[in-house]
One Martini backbone bead per residue (centre of mass of N, CA, C, O) as a GRO file, in nm:
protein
   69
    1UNK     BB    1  -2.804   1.729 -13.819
    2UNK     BB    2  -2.972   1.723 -13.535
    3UNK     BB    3  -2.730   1.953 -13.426
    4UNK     BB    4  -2.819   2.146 -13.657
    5UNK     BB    5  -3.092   2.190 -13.520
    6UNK     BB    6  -3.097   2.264 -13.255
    7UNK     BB    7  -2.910   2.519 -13.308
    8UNK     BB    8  -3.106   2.698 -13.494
    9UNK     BB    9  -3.325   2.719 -13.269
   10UNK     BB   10  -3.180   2.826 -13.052
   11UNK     BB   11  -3.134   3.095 -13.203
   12UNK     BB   12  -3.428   3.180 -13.267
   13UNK     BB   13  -3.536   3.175 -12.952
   14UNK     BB   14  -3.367   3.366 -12.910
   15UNK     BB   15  -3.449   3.605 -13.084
   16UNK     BB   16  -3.692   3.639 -13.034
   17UNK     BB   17  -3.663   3.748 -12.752
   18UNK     BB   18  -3.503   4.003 -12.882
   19UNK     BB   19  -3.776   4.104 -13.006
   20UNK     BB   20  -3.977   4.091 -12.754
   21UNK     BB   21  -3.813   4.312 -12.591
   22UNK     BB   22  -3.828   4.551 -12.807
   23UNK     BB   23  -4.088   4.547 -12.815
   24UNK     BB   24  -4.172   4.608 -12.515
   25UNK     BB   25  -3.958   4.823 -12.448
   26UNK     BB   26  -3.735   4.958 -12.653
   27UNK     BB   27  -3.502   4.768 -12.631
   28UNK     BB   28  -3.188   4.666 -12.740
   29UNK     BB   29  -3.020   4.353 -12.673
   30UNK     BB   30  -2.844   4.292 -12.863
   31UNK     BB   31  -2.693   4.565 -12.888
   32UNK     BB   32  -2.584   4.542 -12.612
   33UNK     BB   33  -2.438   4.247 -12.616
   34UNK     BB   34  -2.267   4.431 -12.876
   35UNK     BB   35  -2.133   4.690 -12.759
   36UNK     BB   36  -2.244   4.870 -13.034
   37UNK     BB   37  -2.136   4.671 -13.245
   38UNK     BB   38  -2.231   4.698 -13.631
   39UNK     BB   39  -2.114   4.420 -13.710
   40UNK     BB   40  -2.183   4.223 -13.475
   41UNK     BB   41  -2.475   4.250 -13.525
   42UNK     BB   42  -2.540   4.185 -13.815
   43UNK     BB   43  -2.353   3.911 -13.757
   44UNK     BB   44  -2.599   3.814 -13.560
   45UNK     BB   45  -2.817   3.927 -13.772
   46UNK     BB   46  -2.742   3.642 -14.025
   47UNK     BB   47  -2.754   3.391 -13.849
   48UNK     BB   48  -3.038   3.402 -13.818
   49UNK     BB   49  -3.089   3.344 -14.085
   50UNK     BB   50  -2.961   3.109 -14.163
   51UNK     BB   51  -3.146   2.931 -13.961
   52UNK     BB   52  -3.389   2.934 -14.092
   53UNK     BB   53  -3.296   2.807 -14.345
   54UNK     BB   54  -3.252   2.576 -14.259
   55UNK     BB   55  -3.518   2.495 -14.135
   56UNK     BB   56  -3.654   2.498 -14.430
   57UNK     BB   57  -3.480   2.280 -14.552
   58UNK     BB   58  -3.581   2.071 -14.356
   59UNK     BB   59  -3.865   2.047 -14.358
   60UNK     BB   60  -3.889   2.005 -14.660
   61UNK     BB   61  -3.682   1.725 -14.680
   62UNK     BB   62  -3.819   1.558 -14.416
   63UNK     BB   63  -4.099   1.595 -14.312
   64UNK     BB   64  -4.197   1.612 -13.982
   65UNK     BB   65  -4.528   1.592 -14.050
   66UNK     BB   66  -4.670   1.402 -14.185
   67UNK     BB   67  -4.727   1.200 -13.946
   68UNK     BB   68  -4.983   1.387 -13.812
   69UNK     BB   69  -5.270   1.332 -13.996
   0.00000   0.00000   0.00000
């Protein structure tokens, strides 16, 4: 579970990355990664929404923010 958490965490984080660099410079880098092919690029923005998906339900159901307060 834990490590279903740190992987999904990394993903989120790499995306975040090649978003604020296609935001900053106008190239998209995960497309230049994916050597152009336009279904390997989609699976892997869907795999991305499914790790979003993932740390929601994480979120939600064991609520490690509780003790922050």
């Amino acid at each position: 579970m834990k490590l279903t958490t740190f992987i999904c965490c990394g993903i989120l984080i790499a995306f975040g990355t090649f978003a604020s660099v296609f935001a900053l410079t106008g190239f998209d880098l995960l497309f230049f990664l994916c050597f152009g092919n336009v279904i390997l690029y989609r699976s892997l923005l869907s795999l991305s929404g499914m790790g979003a998906a993932w740390l929601l339900f994480w979120l939600i159901c064991f609520r490690p923010t509780k003790f922050l307060s």
